[in-house]
N, CA, C and O atoms as a MOPAC input file, in Angstrom:
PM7 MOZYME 1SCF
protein

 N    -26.95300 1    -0.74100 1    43.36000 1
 C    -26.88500 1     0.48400 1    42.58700 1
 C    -25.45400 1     0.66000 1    42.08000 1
 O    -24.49100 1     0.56400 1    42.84100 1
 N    -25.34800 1     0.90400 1    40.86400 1
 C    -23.74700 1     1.01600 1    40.52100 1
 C    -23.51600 1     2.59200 1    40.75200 1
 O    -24.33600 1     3.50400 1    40.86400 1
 N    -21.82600 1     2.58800 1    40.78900 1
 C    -21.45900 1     4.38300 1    40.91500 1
 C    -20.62200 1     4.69700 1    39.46300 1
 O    -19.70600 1     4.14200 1    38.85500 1
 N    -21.31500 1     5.69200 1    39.29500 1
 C    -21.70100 1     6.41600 1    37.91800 1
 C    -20.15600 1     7.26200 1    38.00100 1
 O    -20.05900 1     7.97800 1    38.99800 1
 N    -18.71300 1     7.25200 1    36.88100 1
 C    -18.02900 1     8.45600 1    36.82200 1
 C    -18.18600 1     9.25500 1    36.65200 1
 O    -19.10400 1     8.98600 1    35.87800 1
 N    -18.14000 1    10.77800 1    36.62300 1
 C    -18.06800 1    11.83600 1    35.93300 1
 C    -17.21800 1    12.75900 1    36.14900 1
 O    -16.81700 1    13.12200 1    37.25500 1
 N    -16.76900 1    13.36400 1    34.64100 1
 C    -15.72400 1    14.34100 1    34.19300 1
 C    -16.11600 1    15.67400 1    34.42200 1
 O    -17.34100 1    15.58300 1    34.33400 1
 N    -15.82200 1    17.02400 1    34.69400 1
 C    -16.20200 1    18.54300 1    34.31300 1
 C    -15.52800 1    18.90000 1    33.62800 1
 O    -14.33300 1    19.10200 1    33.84700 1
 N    -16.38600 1    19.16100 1    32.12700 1
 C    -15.24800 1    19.55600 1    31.07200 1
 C    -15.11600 1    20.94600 1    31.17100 1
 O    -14.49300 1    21.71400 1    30.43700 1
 N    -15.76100 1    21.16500 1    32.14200 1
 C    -15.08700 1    22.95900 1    32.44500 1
 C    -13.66600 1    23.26000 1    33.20300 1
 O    -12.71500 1    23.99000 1    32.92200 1
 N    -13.90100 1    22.51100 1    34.11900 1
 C    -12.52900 1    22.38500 1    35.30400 1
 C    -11.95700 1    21.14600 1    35.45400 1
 O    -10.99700 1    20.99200 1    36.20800 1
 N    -12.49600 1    20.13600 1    34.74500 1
 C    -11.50100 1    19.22600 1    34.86800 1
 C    -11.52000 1    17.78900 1    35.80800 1
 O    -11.05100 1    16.66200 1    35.65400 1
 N    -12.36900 1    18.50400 1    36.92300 1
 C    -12.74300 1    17.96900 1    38.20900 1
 C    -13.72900 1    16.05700 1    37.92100 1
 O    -14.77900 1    15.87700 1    37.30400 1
 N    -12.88400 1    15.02000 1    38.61500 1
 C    -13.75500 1    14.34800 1    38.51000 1
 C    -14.13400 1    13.81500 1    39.61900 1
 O    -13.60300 1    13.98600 1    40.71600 1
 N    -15.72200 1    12.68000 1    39.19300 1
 C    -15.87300 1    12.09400 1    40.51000 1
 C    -16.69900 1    11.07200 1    40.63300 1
 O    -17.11400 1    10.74000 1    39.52300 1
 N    -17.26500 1    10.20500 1    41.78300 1
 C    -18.03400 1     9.80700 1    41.32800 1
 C    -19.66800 1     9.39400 1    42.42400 1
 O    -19.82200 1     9.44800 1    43.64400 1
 N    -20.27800 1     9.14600 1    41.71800 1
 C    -21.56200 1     8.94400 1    42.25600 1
 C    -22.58800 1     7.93500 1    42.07400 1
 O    -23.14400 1     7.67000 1    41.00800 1
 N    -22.87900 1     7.17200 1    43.67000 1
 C    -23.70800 1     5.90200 1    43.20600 1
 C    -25.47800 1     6.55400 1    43.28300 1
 O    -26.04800 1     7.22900 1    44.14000 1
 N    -25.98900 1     5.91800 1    41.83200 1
 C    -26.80700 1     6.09000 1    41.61500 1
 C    -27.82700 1     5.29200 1    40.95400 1
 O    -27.25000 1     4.68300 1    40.05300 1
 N    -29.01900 1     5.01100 1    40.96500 1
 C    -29.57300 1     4.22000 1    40.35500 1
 C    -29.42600 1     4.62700 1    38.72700 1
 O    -29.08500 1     5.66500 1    38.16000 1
 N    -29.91000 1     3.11400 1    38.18900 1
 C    -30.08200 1     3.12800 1    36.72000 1
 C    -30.77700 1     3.63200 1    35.61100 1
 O    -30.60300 1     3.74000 1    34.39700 1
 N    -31.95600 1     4.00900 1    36.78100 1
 C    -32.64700 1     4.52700 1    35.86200 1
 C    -32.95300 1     6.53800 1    36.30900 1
 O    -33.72500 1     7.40900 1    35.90500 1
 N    -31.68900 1     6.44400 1    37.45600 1
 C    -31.71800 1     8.44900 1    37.29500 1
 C    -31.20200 1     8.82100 1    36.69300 1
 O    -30.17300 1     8.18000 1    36.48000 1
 N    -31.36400 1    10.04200 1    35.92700 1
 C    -30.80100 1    10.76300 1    34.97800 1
 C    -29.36900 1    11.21700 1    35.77800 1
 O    -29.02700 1    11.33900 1    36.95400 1
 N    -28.64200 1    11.42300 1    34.25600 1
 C    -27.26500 1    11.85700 1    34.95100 1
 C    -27.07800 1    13.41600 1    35.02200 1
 O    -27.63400 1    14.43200 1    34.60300 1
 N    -25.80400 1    12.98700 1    35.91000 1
 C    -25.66300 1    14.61000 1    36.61100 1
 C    -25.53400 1    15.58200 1    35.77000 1
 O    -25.28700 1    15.12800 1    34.65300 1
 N    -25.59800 1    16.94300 1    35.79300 1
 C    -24.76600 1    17.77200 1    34.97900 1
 C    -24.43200 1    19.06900 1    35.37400 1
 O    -23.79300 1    19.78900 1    34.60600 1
 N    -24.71800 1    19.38500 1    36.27100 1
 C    -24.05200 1    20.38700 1    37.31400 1
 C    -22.58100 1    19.99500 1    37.46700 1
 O    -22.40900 1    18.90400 1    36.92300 1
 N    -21.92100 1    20.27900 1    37.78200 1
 C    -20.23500 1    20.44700 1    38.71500 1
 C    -20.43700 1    20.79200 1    39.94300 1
 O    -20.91200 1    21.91800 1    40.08600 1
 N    -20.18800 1    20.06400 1    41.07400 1
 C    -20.55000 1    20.76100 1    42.00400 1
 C    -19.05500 1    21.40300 1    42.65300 1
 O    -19.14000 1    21.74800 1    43.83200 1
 N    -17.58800 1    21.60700 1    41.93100 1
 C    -16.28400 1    22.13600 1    42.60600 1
 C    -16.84700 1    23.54100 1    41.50200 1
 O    -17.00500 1    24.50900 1    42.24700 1
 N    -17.16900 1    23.91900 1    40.08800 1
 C    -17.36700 1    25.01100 1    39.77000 1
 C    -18.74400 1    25.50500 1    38.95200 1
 O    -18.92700 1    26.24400 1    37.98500 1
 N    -19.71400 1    24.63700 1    39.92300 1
 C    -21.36600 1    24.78600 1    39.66000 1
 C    -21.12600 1    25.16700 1    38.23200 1
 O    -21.93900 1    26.08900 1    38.15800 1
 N    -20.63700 1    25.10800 1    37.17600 1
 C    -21.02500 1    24.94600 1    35.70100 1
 C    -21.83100 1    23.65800 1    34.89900 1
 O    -21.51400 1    22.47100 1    34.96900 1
 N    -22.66000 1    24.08900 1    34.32800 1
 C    -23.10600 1    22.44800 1    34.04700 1
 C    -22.35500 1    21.88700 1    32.61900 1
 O    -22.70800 1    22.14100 1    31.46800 1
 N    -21.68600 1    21.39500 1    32.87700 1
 C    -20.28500 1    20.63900 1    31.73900 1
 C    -20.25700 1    18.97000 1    32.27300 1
 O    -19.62200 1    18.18500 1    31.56900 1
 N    -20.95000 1    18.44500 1    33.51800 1
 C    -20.23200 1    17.42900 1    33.96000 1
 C    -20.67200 1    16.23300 1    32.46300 1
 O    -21.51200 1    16.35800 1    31.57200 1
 N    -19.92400 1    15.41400 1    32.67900 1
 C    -20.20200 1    14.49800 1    31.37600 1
 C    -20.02400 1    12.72300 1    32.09100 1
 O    -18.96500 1    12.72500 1    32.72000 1
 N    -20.59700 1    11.52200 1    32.16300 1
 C    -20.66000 1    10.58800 1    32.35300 1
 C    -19.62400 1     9.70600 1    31.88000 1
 O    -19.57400 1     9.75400 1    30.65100 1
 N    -18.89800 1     9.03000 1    32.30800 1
 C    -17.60900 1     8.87000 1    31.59400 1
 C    -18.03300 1     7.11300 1    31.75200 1
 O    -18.77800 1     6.62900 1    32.60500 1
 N    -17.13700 1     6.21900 1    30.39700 1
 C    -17.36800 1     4.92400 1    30.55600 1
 C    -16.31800 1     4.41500 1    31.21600 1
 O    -15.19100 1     4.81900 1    30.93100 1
 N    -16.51600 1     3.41600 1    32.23400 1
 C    -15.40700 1     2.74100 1    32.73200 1
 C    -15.30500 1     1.57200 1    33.22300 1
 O    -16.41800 1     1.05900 1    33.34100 1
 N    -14.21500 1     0.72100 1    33.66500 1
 C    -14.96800 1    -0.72100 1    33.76000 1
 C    -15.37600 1    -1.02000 1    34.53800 1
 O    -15.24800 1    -0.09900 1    35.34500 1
 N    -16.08600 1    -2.12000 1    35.15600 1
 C    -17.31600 1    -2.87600 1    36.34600 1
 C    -15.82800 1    -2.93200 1    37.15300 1
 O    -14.82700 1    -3.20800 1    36.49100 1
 N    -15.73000 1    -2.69900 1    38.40300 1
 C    -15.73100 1    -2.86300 1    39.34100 1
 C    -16.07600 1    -3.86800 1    40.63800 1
 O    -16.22600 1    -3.70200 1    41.84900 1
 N    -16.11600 1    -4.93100 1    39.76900 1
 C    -16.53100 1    -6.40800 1    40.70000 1
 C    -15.32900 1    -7.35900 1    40.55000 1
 O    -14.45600 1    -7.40500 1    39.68300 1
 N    -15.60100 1    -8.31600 1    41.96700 1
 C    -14.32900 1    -9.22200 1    42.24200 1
 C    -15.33300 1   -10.73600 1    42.09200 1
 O    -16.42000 1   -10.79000 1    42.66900 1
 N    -14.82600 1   -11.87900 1    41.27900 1
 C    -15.15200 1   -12.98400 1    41.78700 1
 C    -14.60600 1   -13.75100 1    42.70600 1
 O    -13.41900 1   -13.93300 1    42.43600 1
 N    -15.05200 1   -14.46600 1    44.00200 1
 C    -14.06700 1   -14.71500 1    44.50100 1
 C    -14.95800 1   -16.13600 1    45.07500 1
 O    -16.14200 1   -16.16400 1    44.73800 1
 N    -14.48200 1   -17.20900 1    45.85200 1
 C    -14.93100 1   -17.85900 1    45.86800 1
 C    -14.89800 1   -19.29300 1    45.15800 1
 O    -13.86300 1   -19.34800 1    44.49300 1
 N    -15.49000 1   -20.23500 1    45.06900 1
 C    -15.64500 1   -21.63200 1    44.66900 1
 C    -15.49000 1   -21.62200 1    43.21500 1
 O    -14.73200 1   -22.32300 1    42.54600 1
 N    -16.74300 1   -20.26700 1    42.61500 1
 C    -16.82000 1   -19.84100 1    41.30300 1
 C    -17.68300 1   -20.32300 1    40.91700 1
 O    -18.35300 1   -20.93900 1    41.74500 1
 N    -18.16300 1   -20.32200 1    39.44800 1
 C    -19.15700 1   -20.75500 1    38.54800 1
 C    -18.62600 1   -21.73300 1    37.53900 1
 O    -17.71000 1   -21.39800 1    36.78800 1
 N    -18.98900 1   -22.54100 1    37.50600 1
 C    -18.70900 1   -23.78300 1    36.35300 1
 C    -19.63000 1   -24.20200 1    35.59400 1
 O    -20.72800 1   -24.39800 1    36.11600 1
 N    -19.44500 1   -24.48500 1    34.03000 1
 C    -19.89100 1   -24.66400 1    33.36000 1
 C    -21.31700 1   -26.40100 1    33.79700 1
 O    -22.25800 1   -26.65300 1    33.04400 1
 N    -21.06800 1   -27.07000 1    34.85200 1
 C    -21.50900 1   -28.24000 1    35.18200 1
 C    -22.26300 1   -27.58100 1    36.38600 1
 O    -23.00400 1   -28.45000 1    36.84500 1
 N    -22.37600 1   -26.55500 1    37.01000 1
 C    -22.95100 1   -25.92800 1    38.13900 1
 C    -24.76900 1   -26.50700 1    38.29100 1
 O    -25.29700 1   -27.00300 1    39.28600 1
 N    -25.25700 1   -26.28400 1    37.23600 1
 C    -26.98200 1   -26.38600 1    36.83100 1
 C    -27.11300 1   -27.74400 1    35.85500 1
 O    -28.08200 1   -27.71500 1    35.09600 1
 N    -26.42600 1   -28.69300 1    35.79700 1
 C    -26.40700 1   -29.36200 1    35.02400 1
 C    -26.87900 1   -30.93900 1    35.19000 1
 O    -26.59000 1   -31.44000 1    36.27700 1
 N    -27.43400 1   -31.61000 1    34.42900 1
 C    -27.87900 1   -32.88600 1    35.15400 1
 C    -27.49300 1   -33.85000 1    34.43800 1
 O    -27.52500 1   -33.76100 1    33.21000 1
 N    -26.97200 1   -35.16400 1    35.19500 1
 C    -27.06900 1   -35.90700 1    34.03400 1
 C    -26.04200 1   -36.09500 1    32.83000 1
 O    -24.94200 1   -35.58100 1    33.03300 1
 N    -26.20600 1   -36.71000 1    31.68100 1
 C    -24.96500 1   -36.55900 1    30.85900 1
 C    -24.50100 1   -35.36800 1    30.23600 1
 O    -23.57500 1   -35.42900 1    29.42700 1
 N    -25.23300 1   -33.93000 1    30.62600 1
 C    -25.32700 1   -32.88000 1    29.85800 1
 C    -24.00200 1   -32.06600 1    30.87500 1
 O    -23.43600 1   -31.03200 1    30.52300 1
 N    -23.67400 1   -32.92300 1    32.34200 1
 C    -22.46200 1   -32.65500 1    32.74700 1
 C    -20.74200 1   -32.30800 1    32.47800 1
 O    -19.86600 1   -31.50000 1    32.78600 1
 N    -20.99700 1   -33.62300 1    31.62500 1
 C    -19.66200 1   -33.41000 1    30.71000 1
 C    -19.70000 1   -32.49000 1    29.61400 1
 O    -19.59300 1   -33.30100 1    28.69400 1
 N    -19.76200 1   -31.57200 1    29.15900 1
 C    -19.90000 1   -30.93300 1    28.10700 1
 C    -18.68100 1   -31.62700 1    26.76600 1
 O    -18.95900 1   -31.89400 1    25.59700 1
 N    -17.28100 1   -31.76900 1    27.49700 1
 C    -16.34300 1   -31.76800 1    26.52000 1
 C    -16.42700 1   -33.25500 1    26.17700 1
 O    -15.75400 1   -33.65600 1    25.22700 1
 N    -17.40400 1   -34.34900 1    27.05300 1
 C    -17.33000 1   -35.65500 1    26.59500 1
 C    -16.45000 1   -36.45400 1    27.13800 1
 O    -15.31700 1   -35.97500 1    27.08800 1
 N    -16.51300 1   -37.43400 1    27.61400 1
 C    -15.70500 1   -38.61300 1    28.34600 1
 C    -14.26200 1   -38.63500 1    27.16800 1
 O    -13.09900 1   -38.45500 1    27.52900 1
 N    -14.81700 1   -38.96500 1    25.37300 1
 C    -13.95400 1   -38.94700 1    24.49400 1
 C    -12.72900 1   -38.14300 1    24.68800 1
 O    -11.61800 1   -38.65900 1    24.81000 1
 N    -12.96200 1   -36.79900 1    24.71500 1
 C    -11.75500 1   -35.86600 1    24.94400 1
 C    -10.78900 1   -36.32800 1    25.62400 1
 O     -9.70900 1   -36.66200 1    25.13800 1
 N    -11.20500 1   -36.41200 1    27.26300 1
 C    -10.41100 1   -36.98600 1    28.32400 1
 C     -9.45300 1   -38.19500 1    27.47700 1
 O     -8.36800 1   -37.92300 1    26.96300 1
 N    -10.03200 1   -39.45200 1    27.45100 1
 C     -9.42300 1   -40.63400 1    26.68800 1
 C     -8.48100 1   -40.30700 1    26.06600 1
 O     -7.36000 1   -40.55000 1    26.51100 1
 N     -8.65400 1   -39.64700 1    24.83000 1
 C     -7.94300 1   -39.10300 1    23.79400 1
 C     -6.54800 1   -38.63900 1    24.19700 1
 O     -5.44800 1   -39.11800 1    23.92200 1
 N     -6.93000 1   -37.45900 1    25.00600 1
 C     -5.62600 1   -37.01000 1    25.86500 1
 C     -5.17900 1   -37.78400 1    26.42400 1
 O     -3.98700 1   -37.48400 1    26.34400 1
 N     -5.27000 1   -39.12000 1    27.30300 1
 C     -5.05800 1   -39.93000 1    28.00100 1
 C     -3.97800 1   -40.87900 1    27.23600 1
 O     -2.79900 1   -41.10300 1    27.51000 1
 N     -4.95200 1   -41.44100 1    25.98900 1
 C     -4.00700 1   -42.51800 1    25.12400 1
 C     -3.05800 1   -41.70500 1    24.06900 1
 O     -2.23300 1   -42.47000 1    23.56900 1
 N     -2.96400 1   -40.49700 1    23.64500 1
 C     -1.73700 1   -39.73600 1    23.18300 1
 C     -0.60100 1   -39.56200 1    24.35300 1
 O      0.58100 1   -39.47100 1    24.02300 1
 N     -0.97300 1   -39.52100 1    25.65600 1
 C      0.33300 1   -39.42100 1    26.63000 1
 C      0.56400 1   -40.86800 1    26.69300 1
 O      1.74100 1   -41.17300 1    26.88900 1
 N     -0.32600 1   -41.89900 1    26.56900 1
 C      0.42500 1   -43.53800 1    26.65200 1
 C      0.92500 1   -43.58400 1    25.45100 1
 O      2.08700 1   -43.97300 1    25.33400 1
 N      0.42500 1   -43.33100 1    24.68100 1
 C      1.08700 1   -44.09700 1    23.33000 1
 C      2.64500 1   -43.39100 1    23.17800 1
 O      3.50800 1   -44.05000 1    22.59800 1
 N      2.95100 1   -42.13800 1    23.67500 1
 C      4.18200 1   -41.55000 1    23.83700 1
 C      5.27200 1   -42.11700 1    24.42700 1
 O      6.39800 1   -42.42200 1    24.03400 1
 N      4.52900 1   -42.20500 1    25.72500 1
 C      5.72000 1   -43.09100 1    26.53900 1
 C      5.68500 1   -44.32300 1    25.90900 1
 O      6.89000 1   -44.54300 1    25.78500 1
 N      5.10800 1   -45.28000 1    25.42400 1
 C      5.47200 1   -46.30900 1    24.95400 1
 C      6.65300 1   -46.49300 1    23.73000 1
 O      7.50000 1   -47.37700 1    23.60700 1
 N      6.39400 1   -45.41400 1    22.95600 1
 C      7.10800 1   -44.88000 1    21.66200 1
 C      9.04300 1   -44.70200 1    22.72400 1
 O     10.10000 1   -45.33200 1    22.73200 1
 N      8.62000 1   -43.78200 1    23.24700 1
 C      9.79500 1   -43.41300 1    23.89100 1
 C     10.45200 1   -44.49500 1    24.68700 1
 O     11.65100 1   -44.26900 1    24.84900 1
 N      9.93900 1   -45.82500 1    25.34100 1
 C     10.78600 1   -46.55600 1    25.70400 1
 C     11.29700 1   -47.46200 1    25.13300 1
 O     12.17800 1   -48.12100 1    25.68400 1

């Protein structure tokens, strides 16, 4: 269930409350029982943490590499061909 902000544009007062998605939002105040409260947007509140998600996670097969063996190479023989230049 996520927790829902809310403002009282009467007093000012904010706060917040976990609630499901599909309950209607508040609109009472409960510091000056006026009904002003208003739902405010704000950002998610989640941490990734962990191993993580990678683009190769669900993947089988040659559909692993996404960027292609080529790429790698590429980068590979522009850093040789440098040092060669340079010595």
């Amino acid at each position: 269930m996520p927790i829902y902000e809310y403002e009282c544009k009467a007093c000012g007062q904010r706060l917040e409350k976990l609630q499901k998605i599909s309950a209607a939002p508040l609109t009472d105040c409960p510091s000056c029982e006026q009904p002003a409260l208003s739902r405010l947007v704000s950002a998610a509140g989640f941490r990734l943490a962990g191993g993580g998600w990678y683009e190769t996670d669900f993947k089988s097969g040659s559909k692993k590499n996404l960027a292609g063996d080529g790429a790698d190479s590429k980068a590979s023989s522009k850093t040789s061909s440098k040092d060669g230049a340079a010595a």
